[in-house]
C-alpha positions as CSV (number, residue, x, y, z in Angstrom):
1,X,24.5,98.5,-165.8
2,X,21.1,98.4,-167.7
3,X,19.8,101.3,-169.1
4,X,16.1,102.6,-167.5
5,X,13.4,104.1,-169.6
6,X,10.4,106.7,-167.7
7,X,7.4,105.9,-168.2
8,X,4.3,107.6,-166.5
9,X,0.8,106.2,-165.4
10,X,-1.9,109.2,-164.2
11,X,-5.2,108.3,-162.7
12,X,-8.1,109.7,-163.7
13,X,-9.4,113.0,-162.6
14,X,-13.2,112.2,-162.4
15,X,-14.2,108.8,-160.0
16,X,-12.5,105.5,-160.4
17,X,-14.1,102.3,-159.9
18,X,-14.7,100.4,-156.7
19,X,-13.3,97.2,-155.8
20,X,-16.9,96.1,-156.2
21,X,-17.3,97.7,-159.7
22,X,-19.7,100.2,-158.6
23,X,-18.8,103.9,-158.9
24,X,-18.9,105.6,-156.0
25,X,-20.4,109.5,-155.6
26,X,-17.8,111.9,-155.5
27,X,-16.8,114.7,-153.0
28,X,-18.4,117.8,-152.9
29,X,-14.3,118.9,-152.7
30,X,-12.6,116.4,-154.6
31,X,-9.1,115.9,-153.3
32,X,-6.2,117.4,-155.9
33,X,-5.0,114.4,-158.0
34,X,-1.6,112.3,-156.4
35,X,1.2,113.2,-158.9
36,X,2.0,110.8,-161.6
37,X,3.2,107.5,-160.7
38,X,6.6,107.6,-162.2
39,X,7.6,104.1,-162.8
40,X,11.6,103.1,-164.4
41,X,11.1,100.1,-167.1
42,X,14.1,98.2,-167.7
43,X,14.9,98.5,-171.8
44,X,15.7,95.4,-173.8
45,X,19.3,95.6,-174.5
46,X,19.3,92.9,-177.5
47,X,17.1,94.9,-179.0
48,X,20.0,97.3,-179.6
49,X,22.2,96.9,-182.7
50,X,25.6,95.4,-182.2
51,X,28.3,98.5,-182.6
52,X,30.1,97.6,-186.0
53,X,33.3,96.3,-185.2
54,X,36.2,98.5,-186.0
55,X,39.0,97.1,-188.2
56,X,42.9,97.3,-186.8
57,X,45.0,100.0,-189.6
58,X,47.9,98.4,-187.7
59,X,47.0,94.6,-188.9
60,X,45.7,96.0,-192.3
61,X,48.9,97.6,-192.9
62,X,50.9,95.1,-192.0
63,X,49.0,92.7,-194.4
64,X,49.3,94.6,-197.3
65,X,53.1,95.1,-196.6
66,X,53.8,91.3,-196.0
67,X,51.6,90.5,-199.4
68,X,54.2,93.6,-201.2
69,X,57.0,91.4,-200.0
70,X,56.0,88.9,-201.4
71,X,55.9,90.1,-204.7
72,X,59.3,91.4,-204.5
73,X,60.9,88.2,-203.4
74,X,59.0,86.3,-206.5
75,X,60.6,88.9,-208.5
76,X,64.5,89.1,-206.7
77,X,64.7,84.8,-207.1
78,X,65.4,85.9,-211.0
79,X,68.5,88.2,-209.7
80,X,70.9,85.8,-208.1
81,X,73.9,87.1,-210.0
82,X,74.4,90.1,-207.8
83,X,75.9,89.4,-203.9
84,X,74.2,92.6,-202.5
85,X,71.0,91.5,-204.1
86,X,71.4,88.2,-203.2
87,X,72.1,89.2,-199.4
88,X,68.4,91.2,-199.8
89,X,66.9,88.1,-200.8
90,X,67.8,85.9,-198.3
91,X,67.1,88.4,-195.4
92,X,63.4,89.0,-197.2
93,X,63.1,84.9,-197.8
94,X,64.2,84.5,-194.6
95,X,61.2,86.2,-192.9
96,X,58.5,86.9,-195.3
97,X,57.0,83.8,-196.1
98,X,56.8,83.0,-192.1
99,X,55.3,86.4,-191.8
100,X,52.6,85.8,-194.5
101,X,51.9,82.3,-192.4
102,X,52.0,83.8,-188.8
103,X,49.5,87.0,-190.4
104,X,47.2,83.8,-191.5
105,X,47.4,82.1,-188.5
106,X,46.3,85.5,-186.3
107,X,43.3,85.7,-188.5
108,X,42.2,82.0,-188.5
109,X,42.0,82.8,-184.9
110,X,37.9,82.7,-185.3
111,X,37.8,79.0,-186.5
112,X,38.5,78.5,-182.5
113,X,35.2,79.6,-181.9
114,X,33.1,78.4,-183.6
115,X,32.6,75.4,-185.9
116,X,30.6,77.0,-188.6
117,X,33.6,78.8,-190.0
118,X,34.8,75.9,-191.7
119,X,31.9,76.3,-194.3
120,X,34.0,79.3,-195.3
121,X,37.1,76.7,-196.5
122,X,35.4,75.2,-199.5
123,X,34.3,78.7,-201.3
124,X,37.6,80.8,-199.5
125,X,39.9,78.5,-200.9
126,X,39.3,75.2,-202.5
127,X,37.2,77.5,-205.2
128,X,39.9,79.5,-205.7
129,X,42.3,77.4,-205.8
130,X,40.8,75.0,-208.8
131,X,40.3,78.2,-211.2
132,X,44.0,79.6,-210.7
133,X,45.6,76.4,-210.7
134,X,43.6,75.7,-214.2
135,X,45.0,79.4,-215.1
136,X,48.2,78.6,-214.1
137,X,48.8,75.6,-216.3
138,X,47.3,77.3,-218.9
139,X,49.9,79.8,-218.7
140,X,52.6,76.8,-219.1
141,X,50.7,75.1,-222.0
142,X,51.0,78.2,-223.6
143,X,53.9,80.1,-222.9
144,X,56.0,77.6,-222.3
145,X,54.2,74.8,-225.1
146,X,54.3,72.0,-222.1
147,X,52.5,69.0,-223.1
148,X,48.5,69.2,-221.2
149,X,48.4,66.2,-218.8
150,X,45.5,65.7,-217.1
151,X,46.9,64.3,-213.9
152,X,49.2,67.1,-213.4
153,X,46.4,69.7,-214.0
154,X,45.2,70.3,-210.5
155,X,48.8,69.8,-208.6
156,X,50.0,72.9,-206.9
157,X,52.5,75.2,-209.0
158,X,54.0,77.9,-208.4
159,X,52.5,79.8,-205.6
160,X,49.7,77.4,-205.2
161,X,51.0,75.2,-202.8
162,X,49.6,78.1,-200.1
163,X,46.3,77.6,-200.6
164,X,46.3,73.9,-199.9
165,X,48.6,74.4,-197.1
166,X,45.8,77.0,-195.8
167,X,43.3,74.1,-196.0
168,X,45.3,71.5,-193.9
169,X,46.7,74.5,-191.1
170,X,42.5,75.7,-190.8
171,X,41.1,71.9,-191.0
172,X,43.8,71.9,-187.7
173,X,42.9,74.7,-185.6
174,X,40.5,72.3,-183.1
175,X,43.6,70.1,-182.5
176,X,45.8,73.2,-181.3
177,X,42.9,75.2,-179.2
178,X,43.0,71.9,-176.7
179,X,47.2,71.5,-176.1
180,X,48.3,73.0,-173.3
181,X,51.6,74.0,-175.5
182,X,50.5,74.7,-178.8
183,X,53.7,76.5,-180.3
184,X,56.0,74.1,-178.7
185,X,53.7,71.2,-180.4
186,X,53.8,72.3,-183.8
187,X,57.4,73.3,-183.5
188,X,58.5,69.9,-182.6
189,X,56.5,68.4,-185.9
190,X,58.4,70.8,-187.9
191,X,61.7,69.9,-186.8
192,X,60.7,66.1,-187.2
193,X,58.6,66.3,-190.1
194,X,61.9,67.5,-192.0
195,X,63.1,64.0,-192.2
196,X,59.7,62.3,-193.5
197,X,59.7,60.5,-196.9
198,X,56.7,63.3,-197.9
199,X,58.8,65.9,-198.1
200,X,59.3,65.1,-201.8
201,X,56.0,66.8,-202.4
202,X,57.5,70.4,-201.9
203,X,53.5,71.8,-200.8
204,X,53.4,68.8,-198.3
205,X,56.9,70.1,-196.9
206,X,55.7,73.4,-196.9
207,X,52.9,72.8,-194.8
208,X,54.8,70.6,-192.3
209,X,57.8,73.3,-192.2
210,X,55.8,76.5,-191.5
211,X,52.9,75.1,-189.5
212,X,54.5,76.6,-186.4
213,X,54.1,80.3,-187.7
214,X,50.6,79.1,-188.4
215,X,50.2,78.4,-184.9
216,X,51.6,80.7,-183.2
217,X,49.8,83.7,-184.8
218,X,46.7,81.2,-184.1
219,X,47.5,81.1,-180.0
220,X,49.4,84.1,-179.3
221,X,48.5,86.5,-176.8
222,X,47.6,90.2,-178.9
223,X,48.9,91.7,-175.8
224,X,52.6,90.2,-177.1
225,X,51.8,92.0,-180.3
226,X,51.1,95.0,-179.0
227,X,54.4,95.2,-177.6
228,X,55.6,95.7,-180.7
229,X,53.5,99.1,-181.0
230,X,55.8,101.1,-178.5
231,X,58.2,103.7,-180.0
232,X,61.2,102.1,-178.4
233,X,60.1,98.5,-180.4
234,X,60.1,100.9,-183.9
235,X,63.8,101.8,-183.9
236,X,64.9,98.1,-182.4
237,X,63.0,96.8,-185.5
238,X,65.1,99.4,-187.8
239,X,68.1,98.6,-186.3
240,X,67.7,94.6,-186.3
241,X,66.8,95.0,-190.3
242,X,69.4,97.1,-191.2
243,X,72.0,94.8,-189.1
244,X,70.5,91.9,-190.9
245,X,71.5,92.9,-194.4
246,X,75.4,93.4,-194.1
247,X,75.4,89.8,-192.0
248,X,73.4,88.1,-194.6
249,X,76.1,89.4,-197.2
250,X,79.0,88.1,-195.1
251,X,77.2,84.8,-194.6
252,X,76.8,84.1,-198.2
253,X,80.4,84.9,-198.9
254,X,80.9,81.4,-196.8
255,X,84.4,82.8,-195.3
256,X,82.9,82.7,-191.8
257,X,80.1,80.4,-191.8
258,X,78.8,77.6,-194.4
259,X,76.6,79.5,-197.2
260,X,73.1,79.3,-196.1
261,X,71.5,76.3,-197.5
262,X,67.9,77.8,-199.2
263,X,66.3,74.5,-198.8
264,X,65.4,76.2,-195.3
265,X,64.1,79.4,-196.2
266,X,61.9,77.9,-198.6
267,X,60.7,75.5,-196.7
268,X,59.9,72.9,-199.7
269,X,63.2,70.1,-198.9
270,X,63.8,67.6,-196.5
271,X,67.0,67.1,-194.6
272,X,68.2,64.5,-196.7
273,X,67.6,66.1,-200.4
274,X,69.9,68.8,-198.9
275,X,72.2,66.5,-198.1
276,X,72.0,67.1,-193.8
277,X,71.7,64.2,-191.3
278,X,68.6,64.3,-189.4
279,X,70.3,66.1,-186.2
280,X,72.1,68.7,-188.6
281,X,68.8,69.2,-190.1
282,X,66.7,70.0,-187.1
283,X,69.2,72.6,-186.0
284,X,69.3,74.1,-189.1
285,X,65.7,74.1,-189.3
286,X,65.6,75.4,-185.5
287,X,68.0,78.3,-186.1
288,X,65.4,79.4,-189.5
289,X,62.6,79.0,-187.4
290,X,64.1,81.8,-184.7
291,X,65.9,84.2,-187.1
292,X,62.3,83.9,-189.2
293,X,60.4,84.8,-185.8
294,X,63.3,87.8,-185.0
295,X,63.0,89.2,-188.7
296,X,59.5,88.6,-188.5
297,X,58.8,90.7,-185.8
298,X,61.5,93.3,-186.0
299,X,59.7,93.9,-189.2
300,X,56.1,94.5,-187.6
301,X,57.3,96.7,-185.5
302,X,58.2,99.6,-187.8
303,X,54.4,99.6,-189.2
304,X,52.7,102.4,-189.6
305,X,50.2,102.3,-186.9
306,X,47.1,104.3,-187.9
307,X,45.3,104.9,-190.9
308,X,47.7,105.5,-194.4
309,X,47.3,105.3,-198.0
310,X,47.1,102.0,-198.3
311,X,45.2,100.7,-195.3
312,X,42.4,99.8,-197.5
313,X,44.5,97.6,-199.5
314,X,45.4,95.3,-196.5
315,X,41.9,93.8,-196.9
316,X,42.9,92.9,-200.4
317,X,45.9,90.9,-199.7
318,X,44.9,87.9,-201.5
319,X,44.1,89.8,-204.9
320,X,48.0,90.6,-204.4
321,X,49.4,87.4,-203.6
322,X,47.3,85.5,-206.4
323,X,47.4,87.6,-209.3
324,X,51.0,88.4,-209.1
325,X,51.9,85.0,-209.6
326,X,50.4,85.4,-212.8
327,X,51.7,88.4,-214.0
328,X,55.3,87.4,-212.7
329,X,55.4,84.2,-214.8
330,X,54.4,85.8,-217.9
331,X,57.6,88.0,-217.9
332,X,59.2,84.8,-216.7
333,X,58.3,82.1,-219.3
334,X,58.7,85.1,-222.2
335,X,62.8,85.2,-221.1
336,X,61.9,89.6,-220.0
337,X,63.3,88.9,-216.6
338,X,66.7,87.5,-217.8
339,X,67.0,90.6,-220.3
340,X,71.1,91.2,-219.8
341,X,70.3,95.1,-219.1
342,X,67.7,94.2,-216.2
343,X,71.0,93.0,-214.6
344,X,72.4,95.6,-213.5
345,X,72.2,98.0,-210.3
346,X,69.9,100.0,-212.4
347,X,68.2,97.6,-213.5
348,X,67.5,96.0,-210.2
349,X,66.1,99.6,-209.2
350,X,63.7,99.5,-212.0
351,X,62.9,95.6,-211.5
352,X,62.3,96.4,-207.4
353,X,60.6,99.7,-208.0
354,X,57.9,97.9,-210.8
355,X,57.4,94.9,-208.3
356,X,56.6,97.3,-205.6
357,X,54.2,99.1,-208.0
358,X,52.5,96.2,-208.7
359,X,51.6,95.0,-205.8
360,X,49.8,98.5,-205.0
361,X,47.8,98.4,-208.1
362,X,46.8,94.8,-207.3
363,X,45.4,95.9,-204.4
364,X,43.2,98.8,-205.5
365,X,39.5,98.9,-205.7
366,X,39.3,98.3,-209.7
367,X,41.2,95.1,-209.6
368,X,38.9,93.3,-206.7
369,X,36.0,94.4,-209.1
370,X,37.3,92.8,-212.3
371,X,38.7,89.7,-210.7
372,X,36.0,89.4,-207.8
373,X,34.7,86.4,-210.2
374,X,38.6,84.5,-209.5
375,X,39.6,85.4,-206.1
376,X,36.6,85.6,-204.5
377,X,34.4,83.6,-206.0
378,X,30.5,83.4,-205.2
379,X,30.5,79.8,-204.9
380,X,28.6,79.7,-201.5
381,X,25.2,78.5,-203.5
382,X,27.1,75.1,-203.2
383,X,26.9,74.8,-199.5
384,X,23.7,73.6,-197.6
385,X,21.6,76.1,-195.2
386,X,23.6,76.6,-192.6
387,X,21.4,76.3,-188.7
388,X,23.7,78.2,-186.5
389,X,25.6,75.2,-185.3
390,X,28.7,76.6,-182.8
């Protein structure tokens, strides 16, 4: 309903003019002035300031959680000598990277509305993606004294390969907003895309393999997520998690079932390199896809809901996922992670307690200032003017 102003108009108290523009005499009694005219005047609405949207804790938290798990599992695929850390492993590979994808998706959501956010993919990501890739192979020149080729110098390593994949899933997003089955789409070009010759270019299989966790966080209905909210959907979560681990461990011991292949939970092999027909792959692929979505969500659901200590930080989550990478290969390429005496239960402890703990310095305040420059780069001088085009 509009909102009404008051504003008043009194006429005067000595003569008025005639129609004619003549005064006329006054009365000997003058009659008492009419009360003011009060008149209601319709206020401009636009004129108002927008209210400042308010951002979601719950999908701030669960950023910064999903980029944390990340870390860890970069960390954990140097421990493969223990089962019980193996098992963890698998059930985090199994759902975190899918996670990471679907939390992309949700927040690409905009690029269905208008056309103008696509200026954002050159300076968001293509920017950012040249100076870390150029860090990245500097580590290996380095570190690792590997010969500098210049052809190899901008191909995706490492951790990379998401940023590209981020360019292909956004250039997308118009194709999905006009399919009547989105999910279902995406989902069958997955399961196909397994047995295509690219799938030698691990970023290309990547992208082909998880696209259907891009789009379903891009066309989901945040009423579904919301689900997740309720009490009752907290202690399923806990329970489907802690299920998870003990299965995972009899799984691996291949007694029951066939060890899991990790060509699916990584995403980056065709069916072929891991030696499955195209039918064996595609149900394999299928049965990744579900458990990822399960896992997935059983693991948003024990969120913290409001504000915590590190709400903040979920705005940050690509300082953590990129500089990690980084930090992670350093200990790497010097042999620190192989060190026998990290090794051990202990040791794991200490390794999983110091990955946690960098991912939450990663994401404080003084590392977005110092690396502002790396991850967020100001390189928006290099598009033109932009003319409000929707």
């Amino acid at each position: 309903m509009p909102n009404w102003g008051l504003e008043s108009s009194c006429l005067p108290a000595s003569g008025c003019h005639a129609p004619n523009g003549s005064f006329r005499r006054h009365d000997r009694h003058p009659p008492t002035d009419p009360p003011p005219v009060r008149r209601r005047v319709r206020t401009d609405r636009s004129a108002r300031p927008a209210p400042k949207r308010q951002r979601d804790a719950f999908f701030d938290n669960a950023k910064f959680c999903t980029a944390v798990l990340v870390v860890v599992g970069h960390v954990w695929a140097e421990f493969g000598d223990s089962r019980s850390a193996h098992a963890a492993y698998v059930v985090l590979y199994g759902f975190h990277m899918p996670l990471f994808v679907f939390m992309s998706g949700y927040f690409s959501r905009g690029f269905l509305r208008s056309t103008d956010k696509f200026r954002s993919i050159f300076p968001t990501l293509v920017v950012p993606y040249v100076i870390f890739i150029v860090l990245y192979r500097t580590q290996l020149i380095v570190l690792k004294d590997v010969d500098f080729r210049l052809n190899e110098l901008f191909s995706p390593h490492f951790l990379m390969w998401f940023l590209v994949a981020m360019v292909l899933w956004r250039l997308s997003v118009p194709l999905w907003g006009h399919l009547r089955h989105p999910f279902a789409v995406s989902l069958a070009i997955s399961l196909v895309g397994g047995s295509w010759a690219f799938n030698t270019d691990g970023t290309i299989a990547r992208a082909a393999g998880l696209l259907p966790f891009f789009v379903l966080g891009l066309a989901i209905n945040p009423d579904h997520v919301a689900v997740l909210r309720r009490s009752w959907a907290r202690w399923a979560g806990f329970a489907i998690l802690i299920a998870a681990l003990p299965i995972a461990y009899v799984w691996e011991l291949g007694t029951v079932l066939p060890k899991i292949n990790k060509g699916f939970i990584w995403w980056n092999q065709g069916y072929r390199d891991m030696g499955y027909s195209g039918l064996e792959g595609m149900s394999g692929r299928l049965l990744t896809v579900a458990l990822a979505i399960v896992l997935g969500a059983a693991f948003l659901a024990i969120i913290p809901r409001g504000h915590t200590w590190f709400t903040r930080m979920g705005t940050r989550t690509m300082y953590i996922y990129l500089l990690h990478g980084l930090i992670v290969k350093c200990f790497d390429y010097t042999g620190l992670l192989a060190e026998p005496v990290l090794h051990t239960p202990l040791g794991l402890v200490g390794v999983t307690a110091s990955a946690l703990a960098l991912g939450i310095v990663l994401g404080t305040a003084p590392v977005q200032r110092a690396t502002h420059w790396a991850v967020e780069p100001r390189a928006r001088w290099l598009l033109k003017p932009s003319h409000g085009r929707t």
